[in-house]
C-alpha positions in Angstrom: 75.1 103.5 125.4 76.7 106.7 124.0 73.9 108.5 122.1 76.3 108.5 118.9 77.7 104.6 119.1 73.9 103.9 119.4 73.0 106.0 116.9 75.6 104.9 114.2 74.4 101.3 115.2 71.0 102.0 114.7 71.9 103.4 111.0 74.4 100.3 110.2 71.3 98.4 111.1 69.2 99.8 109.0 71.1 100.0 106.1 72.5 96.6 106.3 68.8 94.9 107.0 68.3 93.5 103.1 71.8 91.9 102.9 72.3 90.9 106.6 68.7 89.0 106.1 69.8 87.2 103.1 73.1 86.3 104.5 71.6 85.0 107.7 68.8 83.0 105.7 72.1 81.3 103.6 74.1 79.8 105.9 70.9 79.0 108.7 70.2 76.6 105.5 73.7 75.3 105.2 73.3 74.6 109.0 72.9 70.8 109.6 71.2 68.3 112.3 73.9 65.7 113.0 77.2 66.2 111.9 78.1 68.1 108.5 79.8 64.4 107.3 76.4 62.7 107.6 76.0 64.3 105.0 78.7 62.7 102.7 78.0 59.3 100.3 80.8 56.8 101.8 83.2 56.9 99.1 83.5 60.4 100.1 84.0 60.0 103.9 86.5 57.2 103.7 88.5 59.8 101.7 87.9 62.7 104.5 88.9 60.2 107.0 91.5 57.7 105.2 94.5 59.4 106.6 93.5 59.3 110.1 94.2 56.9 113.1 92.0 53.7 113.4 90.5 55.2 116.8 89.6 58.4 115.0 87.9 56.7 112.1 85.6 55.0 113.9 84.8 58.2 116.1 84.3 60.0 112.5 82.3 57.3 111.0 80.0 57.3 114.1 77.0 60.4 114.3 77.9 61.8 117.6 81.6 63.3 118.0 82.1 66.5 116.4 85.0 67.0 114.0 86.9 70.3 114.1 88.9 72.0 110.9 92.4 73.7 111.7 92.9 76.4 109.3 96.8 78.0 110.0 99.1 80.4 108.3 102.5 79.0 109.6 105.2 79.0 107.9 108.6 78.9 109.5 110.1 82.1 107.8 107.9 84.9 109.2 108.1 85.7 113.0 104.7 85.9 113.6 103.4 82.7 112.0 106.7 80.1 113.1 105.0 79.5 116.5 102.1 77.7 114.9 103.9 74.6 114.2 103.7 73.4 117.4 99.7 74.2 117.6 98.2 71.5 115.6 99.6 69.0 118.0 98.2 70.7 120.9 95.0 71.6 119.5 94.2 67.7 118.6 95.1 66.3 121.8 92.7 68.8 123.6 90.2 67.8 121.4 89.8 64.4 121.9 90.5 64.7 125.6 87.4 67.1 125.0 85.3 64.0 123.3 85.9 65.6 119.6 88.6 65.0 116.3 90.5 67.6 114.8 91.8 67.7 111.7 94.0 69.7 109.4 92.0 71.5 107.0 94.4 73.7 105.2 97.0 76.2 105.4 96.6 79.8 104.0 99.6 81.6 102.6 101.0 84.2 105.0 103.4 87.3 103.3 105.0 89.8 105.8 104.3 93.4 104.8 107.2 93.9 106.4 109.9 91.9 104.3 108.0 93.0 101.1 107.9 97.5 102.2 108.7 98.9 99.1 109.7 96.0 97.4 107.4 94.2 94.1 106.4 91.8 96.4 104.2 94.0 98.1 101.3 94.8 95.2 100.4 91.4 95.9 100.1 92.2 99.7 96.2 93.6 99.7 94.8 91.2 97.5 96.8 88.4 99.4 93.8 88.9 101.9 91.3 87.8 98.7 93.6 84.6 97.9 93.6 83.5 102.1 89.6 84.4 102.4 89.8 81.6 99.0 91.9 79.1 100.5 90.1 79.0 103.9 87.4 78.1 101.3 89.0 75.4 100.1 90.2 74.1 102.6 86.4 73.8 104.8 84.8 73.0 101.2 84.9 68.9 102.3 82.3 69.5 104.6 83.7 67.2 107.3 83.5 69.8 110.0 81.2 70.5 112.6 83.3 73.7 113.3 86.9 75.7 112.8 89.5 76.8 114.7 91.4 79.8 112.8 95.3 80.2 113.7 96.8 83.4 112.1 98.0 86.8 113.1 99.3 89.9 110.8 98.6 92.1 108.2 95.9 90.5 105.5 96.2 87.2 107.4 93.3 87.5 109.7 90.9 90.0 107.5 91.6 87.2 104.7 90.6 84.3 107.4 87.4 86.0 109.0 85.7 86.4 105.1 86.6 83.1 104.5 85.0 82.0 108.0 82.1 84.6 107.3 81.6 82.3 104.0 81.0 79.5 106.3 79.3 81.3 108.5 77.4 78.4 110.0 80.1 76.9 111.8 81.1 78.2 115.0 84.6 79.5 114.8 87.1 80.6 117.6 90.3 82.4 116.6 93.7 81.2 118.0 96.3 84.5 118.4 100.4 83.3 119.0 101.6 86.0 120.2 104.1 88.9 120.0 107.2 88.4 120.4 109.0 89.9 123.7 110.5 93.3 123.0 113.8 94.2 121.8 115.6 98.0 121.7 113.4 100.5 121.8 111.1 101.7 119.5 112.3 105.6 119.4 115.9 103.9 119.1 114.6 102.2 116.1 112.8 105.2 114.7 116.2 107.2 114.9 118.8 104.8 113.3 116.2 104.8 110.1 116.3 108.2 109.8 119.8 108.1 110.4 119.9 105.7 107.6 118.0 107.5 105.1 120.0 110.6 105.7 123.3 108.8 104.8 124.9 109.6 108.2 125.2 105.8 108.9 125.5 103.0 106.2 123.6 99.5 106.2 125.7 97.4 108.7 124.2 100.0 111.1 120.7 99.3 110.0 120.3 95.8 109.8 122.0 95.9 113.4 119.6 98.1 114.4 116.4 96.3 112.8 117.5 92.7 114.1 117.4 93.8 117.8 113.8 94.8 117.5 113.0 92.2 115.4 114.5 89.5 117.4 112.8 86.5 117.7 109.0 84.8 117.4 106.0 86.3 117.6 104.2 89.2 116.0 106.3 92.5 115.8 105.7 94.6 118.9 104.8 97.8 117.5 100.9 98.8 117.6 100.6 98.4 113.3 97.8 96.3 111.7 98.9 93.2 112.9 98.5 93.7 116.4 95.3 96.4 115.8 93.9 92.5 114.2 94.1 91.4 117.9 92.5 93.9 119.2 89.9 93.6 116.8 89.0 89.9 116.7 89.2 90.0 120.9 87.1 93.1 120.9 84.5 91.3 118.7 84.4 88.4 120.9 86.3 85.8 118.5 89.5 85.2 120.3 89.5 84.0 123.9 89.1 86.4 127.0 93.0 87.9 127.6 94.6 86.0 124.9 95.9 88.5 122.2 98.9 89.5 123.9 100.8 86.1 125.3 104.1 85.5 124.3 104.4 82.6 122.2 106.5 79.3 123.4 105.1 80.2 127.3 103.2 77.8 129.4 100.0 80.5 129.1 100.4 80.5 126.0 100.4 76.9 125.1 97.2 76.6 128.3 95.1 79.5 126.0 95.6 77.0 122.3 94.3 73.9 124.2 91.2 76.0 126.0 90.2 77.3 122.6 90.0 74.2 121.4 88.2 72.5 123.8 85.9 75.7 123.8 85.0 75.4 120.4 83.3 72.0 120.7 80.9 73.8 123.2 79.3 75.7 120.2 78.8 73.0 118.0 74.5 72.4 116.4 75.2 68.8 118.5 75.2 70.5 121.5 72.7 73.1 123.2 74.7 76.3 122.7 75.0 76.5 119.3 77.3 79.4 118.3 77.5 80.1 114.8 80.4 83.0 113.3 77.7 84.4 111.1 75.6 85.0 113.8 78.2 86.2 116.2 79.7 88.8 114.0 76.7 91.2 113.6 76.5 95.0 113.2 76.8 95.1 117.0 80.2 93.4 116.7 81.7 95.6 113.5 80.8 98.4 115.5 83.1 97.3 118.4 85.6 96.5 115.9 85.6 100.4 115.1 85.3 101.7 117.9 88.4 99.7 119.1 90.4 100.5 116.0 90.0 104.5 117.4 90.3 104.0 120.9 94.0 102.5 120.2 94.7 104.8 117.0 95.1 101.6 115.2 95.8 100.4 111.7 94.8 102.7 108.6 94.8 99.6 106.9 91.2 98.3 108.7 89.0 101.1 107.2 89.7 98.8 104.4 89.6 95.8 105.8 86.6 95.9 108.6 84.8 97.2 105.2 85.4 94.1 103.5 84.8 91.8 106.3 81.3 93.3 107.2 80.2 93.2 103.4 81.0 89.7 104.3 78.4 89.2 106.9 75.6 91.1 105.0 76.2 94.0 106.9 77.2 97.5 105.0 79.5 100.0 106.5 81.6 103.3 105.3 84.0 105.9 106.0 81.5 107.7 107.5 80.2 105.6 110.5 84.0 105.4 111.4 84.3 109.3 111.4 81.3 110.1 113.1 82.4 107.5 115.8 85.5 109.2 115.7 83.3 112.1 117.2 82.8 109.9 120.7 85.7 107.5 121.0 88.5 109.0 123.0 92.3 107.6 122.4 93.2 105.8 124.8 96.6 104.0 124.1 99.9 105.6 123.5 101.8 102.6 121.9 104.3 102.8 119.3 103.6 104.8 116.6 101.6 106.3 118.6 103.9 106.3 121.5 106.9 104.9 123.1 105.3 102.1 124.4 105.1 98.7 123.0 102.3 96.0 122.8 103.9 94.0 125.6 104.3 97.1 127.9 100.5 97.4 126.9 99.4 93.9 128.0 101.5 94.4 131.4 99.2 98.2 132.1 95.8 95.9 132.1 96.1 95.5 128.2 93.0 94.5 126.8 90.8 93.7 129.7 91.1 97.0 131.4 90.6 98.9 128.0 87.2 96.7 127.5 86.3 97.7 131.0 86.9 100.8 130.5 84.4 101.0 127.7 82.0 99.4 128.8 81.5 101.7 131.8 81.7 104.7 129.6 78.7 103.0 127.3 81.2 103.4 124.5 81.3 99.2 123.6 78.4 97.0 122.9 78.4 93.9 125.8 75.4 92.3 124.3 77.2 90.1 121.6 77.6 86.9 121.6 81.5 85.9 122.0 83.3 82.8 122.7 84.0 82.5 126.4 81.2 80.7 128.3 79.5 83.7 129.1 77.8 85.4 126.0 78.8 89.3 126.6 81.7 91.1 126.8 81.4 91.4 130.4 83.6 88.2 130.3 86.4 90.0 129.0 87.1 92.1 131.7 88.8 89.4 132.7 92.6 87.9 132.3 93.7 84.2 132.1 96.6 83.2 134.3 98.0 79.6 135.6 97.0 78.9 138.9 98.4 75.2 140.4 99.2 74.0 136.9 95.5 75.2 135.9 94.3 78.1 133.8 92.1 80.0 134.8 90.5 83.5 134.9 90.9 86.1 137.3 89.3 90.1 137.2 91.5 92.6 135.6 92.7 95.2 137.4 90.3 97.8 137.8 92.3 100.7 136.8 95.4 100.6 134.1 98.5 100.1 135.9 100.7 102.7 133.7 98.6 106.0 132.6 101.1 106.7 130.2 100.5 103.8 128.4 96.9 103.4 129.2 94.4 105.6 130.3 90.9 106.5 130.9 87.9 108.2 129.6 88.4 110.4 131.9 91.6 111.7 131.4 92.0 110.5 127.6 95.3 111.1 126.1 92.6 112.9 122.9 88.9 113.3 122.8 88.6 112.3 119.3 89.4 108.5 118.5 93.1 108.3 116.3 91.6 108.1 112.5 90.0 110.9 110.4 88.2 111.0 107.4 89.0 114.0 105.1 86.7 115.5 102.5 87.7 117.7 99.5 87.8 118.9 96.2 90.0 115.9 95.8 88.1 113.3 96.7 87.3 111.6 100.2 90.7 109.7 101.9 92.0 108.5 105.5 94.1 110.2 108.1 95.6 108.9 110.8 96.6 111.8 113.4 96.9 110.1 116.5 100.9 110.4 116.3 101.0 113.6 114.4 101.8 116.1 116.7 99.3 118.8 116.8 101.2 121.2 114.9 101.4 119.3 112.3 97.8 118.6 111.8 97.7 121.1 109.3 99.6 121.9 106.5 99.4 124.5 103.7 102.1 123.8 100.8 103.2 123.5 97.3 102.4 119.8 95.3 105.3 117.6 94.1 103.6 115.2 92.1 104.8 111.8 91.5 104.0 108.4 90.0 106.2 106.1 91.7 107.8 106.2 95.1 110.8 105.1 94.2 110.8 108.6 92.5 110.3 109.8 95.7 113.3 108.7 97.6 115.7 109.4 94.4 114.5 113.2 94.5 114.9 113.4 98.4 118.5 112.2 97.8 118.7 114.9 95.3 117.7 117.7 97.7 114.7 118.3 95.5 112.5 118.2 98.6 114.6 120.6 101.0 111.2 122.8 101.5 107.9 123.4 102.3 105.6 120.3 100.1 103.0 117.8 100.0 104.1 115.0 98.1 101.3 114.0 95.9 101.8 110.0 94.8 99.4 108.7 92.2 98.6 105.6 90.7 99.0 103.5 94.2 95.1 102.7 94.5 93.8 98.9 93.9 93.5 98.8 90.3 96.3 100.6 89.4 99.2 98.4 91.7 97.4 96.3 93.7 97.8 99.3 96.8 101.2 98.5 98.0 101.6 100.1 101.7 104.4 103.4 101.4 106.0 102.7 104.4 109.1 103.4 102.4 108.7 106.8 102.6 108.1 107.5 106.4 112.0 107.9 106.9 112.5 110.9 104.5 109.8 112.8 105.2 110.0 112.6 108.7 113.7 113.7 108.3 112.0 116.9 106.2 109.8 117.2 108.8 112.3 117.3 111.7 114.7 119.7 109.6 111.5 122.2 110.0 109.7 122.2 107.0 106.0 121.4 106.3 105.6 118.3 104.6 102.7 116.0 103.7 101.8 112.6 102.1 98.4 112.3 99.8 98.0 109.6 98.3 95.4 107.1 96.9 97.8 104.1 98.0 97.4 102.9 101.4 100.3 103.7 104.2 101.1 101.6 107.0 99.7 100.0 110.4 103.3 101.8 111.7 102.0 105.4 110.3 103.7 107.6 112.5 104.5 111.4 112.6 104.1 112.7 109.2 100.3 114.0 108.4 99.0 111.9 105.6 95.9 111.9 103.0 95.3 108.2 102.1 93.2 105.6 100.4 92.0 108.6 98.8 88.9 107.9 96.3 88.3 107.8 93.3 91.6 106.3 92.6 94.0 107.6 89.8 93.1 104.5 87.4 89.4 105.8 87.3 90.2 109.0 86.9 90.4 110.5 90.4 90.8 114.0 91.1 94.6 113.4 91.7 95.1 113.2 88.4 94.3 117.1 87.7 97.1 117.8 90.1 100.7 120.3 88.6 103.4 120.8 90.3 103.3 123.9 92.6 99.7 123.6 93.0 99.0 125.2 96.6 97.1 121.6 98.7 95.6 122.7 102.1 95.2 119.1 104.3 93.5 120.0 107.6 93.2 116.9 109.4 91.3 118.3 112.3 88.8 119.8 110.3 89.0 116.2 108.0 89.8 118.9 104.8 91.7 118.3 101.4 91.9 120.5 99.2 94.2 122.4 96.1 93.3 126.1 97.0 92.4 127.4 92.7 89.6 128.3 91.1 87.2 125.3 91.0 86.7 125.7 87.1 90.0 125.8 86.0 90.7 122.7 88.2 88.0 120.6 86.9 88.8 121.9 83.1 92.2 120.5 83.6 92.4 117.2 81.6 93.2 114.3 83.8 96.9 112.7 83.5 96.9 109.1 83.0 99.9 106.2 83.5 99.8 103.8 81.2 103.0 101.9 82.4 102.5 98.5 82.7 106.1 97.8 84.8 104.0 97.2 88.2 102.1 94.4 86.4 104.8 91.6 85.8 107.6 89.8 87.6 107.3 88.5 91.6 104.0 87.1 90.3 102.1 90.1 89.5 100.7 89.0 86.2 99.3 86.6 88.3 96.7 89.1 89.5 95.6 91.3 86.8 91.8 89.9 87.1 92.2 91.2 90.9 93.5 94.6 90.0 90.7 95.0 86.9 87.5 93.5 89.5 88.9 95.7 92.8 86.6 97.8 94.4 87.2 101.2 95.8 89.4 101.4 99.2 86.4 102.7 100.7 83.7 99.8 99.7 86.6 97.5 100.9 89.0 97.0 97.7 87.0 93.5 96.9 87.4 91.5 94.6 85.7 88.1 93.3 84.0 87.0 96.4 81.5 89.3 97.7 79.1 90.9 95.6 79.8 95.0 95.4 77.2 97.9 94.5 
C-alpha cells in the first residue's frame, strides 16, 4: 500500500475503534439463526405474508427459504429512477428460480437536484437524504427479511439508502445501479448555450432546446456530478456488482446484471455458509476506497458530506482531513465532464470502472482486501467487466490498459498528481474546493468581497452590471441550519461568463455547490456556518479575500484584531423556512450538524 493511504487508514482505525466496536457488537446481536420471520408471533407473519401468492406463503411460512426486501426510489418523473419499474418483476422471478421470495419492502422518495437548482424545492434536497435513510427504516422494520436488495441512483438517493442499510447492518445488502442514460449533444455545447442564456444573447426557447437534447431520455444524467460519483462509490466499496455502474438502462446487460444481483444476494444470507453482512462489509477499509475514488475521478463536492455521514453510520469517524491528506497521493485520473469533455458513457467505453480499479490496485493506491459482493471477496474481482456471451452473462478481464488516455489515464501519466478536491484553511474557517476543472490560473485569486445573503441577489446584481470586475462573491446564510444547504448551481453560468470576460472571480460560500462544479474556483461548505456565527459573518464589502486553492488557503487579508472585533451580521429572515414544504423541516434545520461532521440530523448520534 501507498505509505499515506495506509497511514490515513491506520488513523481512521484508530480513531473509529470505540464506535466501530459498539456498532459491530449491535447488529452481530440483531443477527439471527433461522430466518429473521421465525422470529415473528403468527398473527404477525400472516400479515407479512397475506398479500402474497399461495406458493410463496407456504415457502415463507416454512424455516428454510430466505426472503429478500426490495427497497426502490422509482418514480416515473425523474430520468434516473423511471427504469426501476420494470426491476421488481425481474428481481422476484430470479429469486425464486434462485430457491428464495422477494418482496416489496418500500419505496423511498427520490427529488432531482436538478429540477429543484435554485428553486424552494431544493432546501429540502440535503435533508431528503435523512428522510430516505428513515424510510428504508420503515420499510425493513417488519423484520421479514433475511436480506435487501437497494435500487436507487442520484444525488441524496444512495447516501440516504446506505445509512438506512448501515441501520440494518446485519443483513447482507447488494446495491442495484439503472444506469445512465445514452448521451445526447455535447457537454461543452451545453455549457455554452447556458452562458449564452444568462448573458441574454439567446432567450428560453433556445435553452430548453438546448437542455432536452442532453437530457433526453432514461437513465441517470451523463455528466460526472454526484450522481454518477455515487456509482463509483458504491462499486469502489464493493456494494454494487463487478462492471455494473455504467449499463444503459432498458438493454439486455442491463436487465442480465438486476437478475445476477438478485440471485447473488441469497448467497450471503446467515442460512448459508458465506454470511455477508453490510455492517461488516463497509469498514474503514471500504470508506477509504470510497475517498480515494471520489479524488481519483474529481468527483462530487457533495460526498465530503455525504461519505461523512455514511461512515458515522457504521461506527467509523472520518473528516476533512483524511480526504486532504489523501488528496496528497491520489492522482486524477478521469477527465469527464465537468471535469472534461467526456461523458460517463464515453468513460465506461475507455475500460470505465474496471480498468480504473486495476489501475489502483497496481499502484497500492486501493484496498483489495474487503469484502464485496461478487463471489470472490476482494476487489481483485472487479477488474473484471460483465458481458453476454450465448444468451449468458458472464465476466470477462478488462482491458489492461484504458482504451482512450484522454479520457482515462494512468498513474503514470496522471492528467494531476493531486486527487480533484481540496480542503482550505483560513482565517475564515475550514471549507471545500474542488479544482480539478479550474484551470490552473485560476487556482488563485486575490479580490474585493461582494457580500450577499441570497443568490437570487446574486443573479439580479450580475444583470445589473454590478459584478463587471475583479470579486469573490461571498454568500452567507446557505449552511444546514440556516436553509437546509441548497446546492448554488444557479450561479455557475454568470460567473463563468465574468470569468471568461477576464476578470477574477470567486465563490465562498458556507452552502454547498454542485456534483457539476466546473470552472469557477470555489470556497464551500465552509465551517462554522453563518447561523452559528461563522466567520463569514464579519465579512464588508470591499474586504480584500485571498483563496489559494493550491495551497488549501482562505483568507480576508486585514489586521486579525479588527477582524475579529467586528460584530458578527446576522439574518433573521424566516422566508426560506415556509412554502414547498419547508416548515416541514425546521426540527432538521435546528438538530443539523456541521457540513463537515456530515450535516446529520436525528439518526446518528454526533459529538
Amino acid at each position: 500500500m501507498h505509505p499515506i493511504v495506509e497511514q490515513v487508514t491506520n488513523d481512521i482505525i484508530e480513531r473509529s475503534k470505540v464506535g466501530r466496536a459498539a456498532y459491530l457488537a449491535r447488529i452481530d446481536a440483531a443477527t439471527k439463526k433461522g430466518p429473521h420471520r421465525g422470529e415473528l408471533a403468527c398473527g404477525n407473519l400472516a400479515h407479512g405474508f397475506a398479500a402474497c401468492s399461495s406458493t410463496e406463503k407456504v415457502d415463507l411460512a416454512g424455516h428454510i427459504k430466505p426472503d429478500v426486501g426490495i427497497i426502490s426510489s422509482y418514480n416515473d418523473m425523474l430520468s434516473a429512477h423511471e427504469p426501476y419499474k420494470d426491476f421488481p418483476a425481474l428481481i422476484k422471478a430470479a429469486v425464486a428460480e434462485a430457491g428464495g421470495v422477494a418482496q416489496f419492502a418500500g419505496g423511498v422518495p427520490a427529488m432531482c437536484d436538478g429540477v429543484t437548482q435554485g428553486q424552494p424545492g431544493m432546501e429540502l434536497s440535503l435533508f431528503s437524504r435523512d428522510v430516505i435513510a428513515m424510510s428504508t427504516a420503515i420499510g425493513l422494520s417488519h423484520n421479514m427479511f433475511d436480506a435487501a436488495l437497494y435500487l436507487g441512483v442520484c444525488d441524496k438517493i444512495v447516501p440516504g439508502l446506505l445509512i438506512g442499510a448501515l441501520s440494518f447492518g446485519h443483513l447482507p445488502a447488494v446495491f442495484v445501479p439503472a444506469g445512465p442514460m445514452t448521451s445526447g449533444i455535447t457537454n461543452k455545447q451545453k455549457s455554452r448555450t447556458r452562458q449564452l442564456y444568462a448573458e441574454g444573447k439567446i432567450g428560453r426557447e433556445e435553452l430548453l432546446e438546448s437542455e432536452s437534447q442532453s437530457y433526453h431520455g432514461p437513465g441517470t444524467c451523463t455528466f460526472y456530478g454526484t450522481a454518477n460519483s455515487n456509482q463509483m462509490m458504491v462499486e469502489i466499496m464493493g456494494l454494487h456488482l463487478p462492471g455494473s455502474s455504467f449499463v444503459n438502462p432498458y438493454t439486455p446487460l442491463r436487465d442480465e446484471l438486476t437478475k445476477a444481483a438478485a440471485k447473488q444476494v441469497l448467497k450471503f444470507t446467515s442460512l448459508g455458509n458465506d454470511f455477508r453482512p453490510v455492517g461488516h462489509m463497509i469498514n474503514e477499509k471500504a470508506i477509504v476506497n470510497a475517498i480515494v475514488g471520489l479524488l481519483t475521478t474529481g468527483g462530487s463536492t457533495n460526498h465530503t458530506i455525504h461519505l461523512v455521514a455514511i461512515a458515522r453510520a457504521a461506527g467509523i469517524t472520518i473528516n476533512w482531513d483524511d480526504f486532504d491528506n489523501l488528496s496528497h497521493a491520489i492522482p486524477l485520473l478521469t477527465r469527464i465532464y465537468p471535469n472534461g469533455s467526456a461523458d460517463v458513457n464515453h468513460f465506461q467505453a475507455a475500460g470505465g470502472m474496471g480498468v480504473l480499479i486495476g489501475e489502483l490496485l497496481d499502484n497500492g493506491l486501493l484496498h483489495e482486501d474487503i469484502l464485496t459482493v461478487a463471489d470472490q471477496r476482494g476487489m481483485s474481482s472487479y477488474v473484471q467487466e460483465p458481458v453476454i456471451r450465448e444468451g449468458k452473462l458472464i465476466w470477462q478481464t478488462c482491458p489492461p490498459t484504458s482504451l482512450d488516455d484522454q479520457v482515462l489515464t494512468s498513474v503514470a501519466k496522471p492528467f494531476a498528481l493531486g486527487g480533484g478536491l481540496h480542503v482550505l484553511h483560513g482565517n475564515l474557517g475550514r471549507g471545500i474546493s474542488k479544482i480539478s476543472a479550474v484551470a490552473e490560473k485560476h487556482q488563485i485569486v486575490e479580490a474585493p468581497a461582494m457580500v450577499f445573503d441570497d443568490q437570487d441577489d446574486v443573479v439580479a446584481a450580475f444583470k445589473r452590471g454590478e459584478l463587471e470586475k475583479n470579486v469573490i462573491v461571498v454568500l452567507r446564510f446557505q449552511g444546514p441550519k440556516s436553509n437546509g444547504m441548497p446546492e448554488l448551481h444557479k450561479l455557475t453560468p454568470p460567473l463563468s461568463v465574468l470569468q471568461d470576460r477576464g476578470f477574477n472571480v470567486a465563490l465562498l460560500t458556507d452552502g454547498r455547490m454542485s456534483g457539476a462544479s466546473g470552472k469557477v474556483p470555489s470556497a464551500i461548505h465552509m465551517c462554522p456556518e453563518c447561523a452559528e456565527g461563522g466567520p463569514l459573518t464579519r465579512i464588508r464589502n470591499g474586504d480584500i479575500i485571498r483563496l489559494d486553492a493550491q495551497k488549501g488557503q482562505v483568507n480576508v487579508l486585514m489586521d486579525e484584531d479588527e477582524f475579529n472585533a467586528r460584530m458578527p451580521e446576522t439574518n433573521n429572515s424566516t422566508a426560506h423556512h415556509y412554502g414547498m414544504g419547508r416548515e416541514l423541516f425546521s426540527g432538521f434545520r435546528l438538530g443539523a450538524s456541521s457540513a463537515e461532521t456530515g450535516a446529520v440530523n436525528l439518526f446518528i448520534e454526533k459529538d
